[in-house]
N, C-alpha and C positions, 0 to 999 in steps of 0.2 A: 824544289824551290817553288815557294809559290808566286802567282803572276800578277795575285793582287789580294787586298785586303782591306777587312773594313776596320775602324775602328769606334768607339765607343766610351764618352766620357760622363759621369752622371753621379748627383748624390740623390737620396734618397729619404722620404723623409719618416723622424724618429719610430713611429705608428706602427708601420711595418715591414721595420731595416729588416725584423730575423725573420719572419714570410718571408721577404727579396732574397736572403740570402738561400733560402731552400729552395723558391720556386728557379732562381737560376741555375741551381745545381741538378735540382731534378725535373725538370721542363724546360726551359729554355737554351739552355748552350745545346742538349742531346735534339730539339726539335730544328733548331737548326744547321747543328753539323750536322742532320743524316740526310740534308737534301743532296743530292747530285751535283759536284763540281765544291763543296766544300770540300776543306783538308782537316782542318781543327779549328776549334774554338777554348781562349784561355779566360778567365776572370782574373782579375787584382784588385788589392786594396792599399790606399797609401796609408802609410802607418801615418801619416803625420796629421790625417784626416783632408777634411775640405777644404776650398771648393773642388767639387770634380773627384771627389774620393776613391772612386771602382771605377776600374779602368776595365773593356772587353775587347779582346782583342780575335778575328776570324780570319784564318788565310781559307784562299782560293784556288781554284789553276787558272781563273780569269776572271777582268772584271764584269764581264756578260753575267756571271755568275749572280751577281747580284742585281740583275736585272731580268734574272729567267721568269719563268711561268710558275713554277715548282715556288720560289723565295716568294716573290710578289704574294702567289696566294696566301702564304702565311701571316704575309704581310696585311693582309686583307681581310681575315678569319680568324681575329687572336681569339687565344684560347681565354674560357673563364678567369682564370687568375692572371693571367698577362691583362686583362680587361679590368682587375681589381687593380694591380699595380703599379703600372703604367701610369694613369695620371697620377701616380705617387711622385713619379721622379720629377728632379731641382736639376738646372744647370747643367742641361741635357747639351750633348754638341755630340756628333755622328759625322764620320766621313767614310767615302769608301774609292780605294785609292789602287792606281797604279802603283807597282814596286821598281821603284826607276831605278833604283842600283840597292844591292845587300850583298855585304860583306861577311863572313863568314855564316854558319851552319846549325850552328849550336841555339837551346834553349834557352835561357836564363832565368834565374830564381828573382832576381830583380829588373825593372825595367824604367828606362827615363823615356819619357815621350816630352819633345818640344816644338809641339803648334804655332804658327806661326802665319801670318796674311804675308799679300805682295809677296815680296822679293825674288824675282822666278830669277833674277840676275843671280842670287846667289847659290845658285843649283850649283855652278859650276865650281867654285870654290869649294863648297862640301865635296863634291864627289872628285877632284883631283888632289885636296888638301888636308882639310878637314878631317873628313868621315874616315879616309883609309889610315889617318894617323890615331886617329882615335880605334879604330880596329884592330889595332897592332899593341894596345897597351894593354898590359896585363888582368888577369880577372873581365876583360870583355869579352863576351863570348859571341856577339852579333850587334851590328849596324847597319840599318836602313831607312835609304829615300824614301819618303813616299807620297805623291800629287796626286791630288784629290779631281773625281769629275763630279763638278757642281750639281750637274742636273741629278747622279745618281745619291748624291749624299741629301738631295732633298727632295727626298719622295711624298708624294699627296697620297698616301695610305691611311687606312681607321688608323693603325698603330702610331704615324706621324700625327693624326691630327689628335689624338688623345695624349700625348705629350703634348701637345701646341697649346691647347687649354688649357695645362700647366703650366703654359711659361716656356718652354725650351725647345726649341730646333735647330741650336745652331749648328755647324759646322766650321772643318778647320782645312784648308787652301792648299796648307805643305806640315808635314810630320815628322821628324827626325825621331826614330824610334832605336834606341838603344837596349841592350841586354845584356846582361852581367852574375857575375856567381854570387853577387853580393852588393847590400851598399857601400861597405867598406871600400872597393873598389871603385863603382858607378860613380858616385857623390864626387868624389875629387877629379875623376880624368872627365868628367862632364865641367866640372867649375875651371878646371886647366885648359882642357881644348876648344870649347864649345858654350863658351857664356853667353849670356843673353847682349851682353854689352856688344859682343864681335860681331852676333847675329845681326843688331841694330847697327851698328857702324855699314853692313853690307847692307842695308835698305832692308830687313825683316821688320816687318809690323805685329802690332797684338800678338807680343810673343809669351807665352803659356807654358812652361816648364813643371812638369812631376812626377815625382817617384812612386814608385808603386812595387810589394809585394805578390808574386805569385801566390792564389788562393787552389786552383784546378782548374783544369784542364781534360780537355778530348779530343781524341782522331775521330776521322771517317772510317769507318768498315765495310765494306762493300760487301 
């Protein structure tokens, strides 16, 4: 299980979507799963398009993790083509988060994330109500909390500030991250248990709902 995780929301612009898509296949997800204290790194794309199109998603065994020596440097030394494309990216938002409860094991080929400000009241309803009903319904194969710590989703790094000239640093508060074998599944137990509407009725702000395709993924190898 991991203890925490970051995540990563971004479009990209048209110039150079198919560079982005190779340099994160072959540099970027592998330069950062093989520091110390990663687990895996996955990419997605929403078939539906943008805003927020590619979704990155990194688990951890802690959130220190993302504030080691090892990550920071990287952080601090992109490499040439991170340097090329980076201030490419639109409608950038980053968090890196505590995993305050996950329900089930499994992977999933499709994935709902739903961003969300305020509402820490409604922690509790998710995780006694909500979440474990929604984990329980067919085709889901995993669901998780996850609270963000502000200071570490807004790092003063080259690689933050070379987005920031672009426009984007934001980040997201609280994350309901869902996974599933499919959207045939995901789409409707997400609109039955977990709509935006319910989230607002419980005090959720700037609530950000999207679906996304598995593209690939990597473990750690020690």
């Amino acid at each position: 299980m991991a203890g925490a995780m970051m995540a990563a929301w971004l479009d990209i612009t048209p110039e150079v979507e198919d560079e982005f898509a190779d340099w994160y296949f072959r540099e970027h997800v592998p330069e950062r799963v093989s520091l110390p204290g990663f687990l895996s790194g996955r990419r997605y794309t929403a078939p539906d398009g943008g805003p927020n199109k590619y979704l990155a998603l990194y688990e951890a065994t802690a959130k220190a993790v993302f504030a080691s020596e090892a990550y920071r440097a990287r952080l601090e030394a992109p490499t040439p083509r991170t340097s090329k494309i980076m201030p490419q990216f639109r409608n950038f938002a980053r968090s890196v988060f505590d995993v305050r409860l996950e329900l089930g094991n499994q992977y999933g080929g499709a994935v709902c994330t739903i961003r969300y400000g305020a509402g820490a009241d409604l922690a509790g309803w998710l995780e006694r109500d909500a979440l474990p009903a929604l984990a329980e319904r067919s085709g889901i194969c995993r669901v998780r909390l996850l609270e963000a710590d502000e200071a570490q989703s807004k790092p003063q790094t080259s690689e933050a500030r070379m987005r920031g000239n672009a426009g984007g640093n934001a980040w997201a508060p609280w994350t309901i991250c869902i996974e599933s074998i499919g959207m045939a599944w995901l789409r409707p137990a997400v609109a039955e248990l977990l709509p935006d509407s319910a989230l607002a009725q419980r005090g959720a702000t700037e609530i950000a709902t999207g679906y996304y395709d598995f593209v690939f993924g990597m473990e750690h190898r020690a």
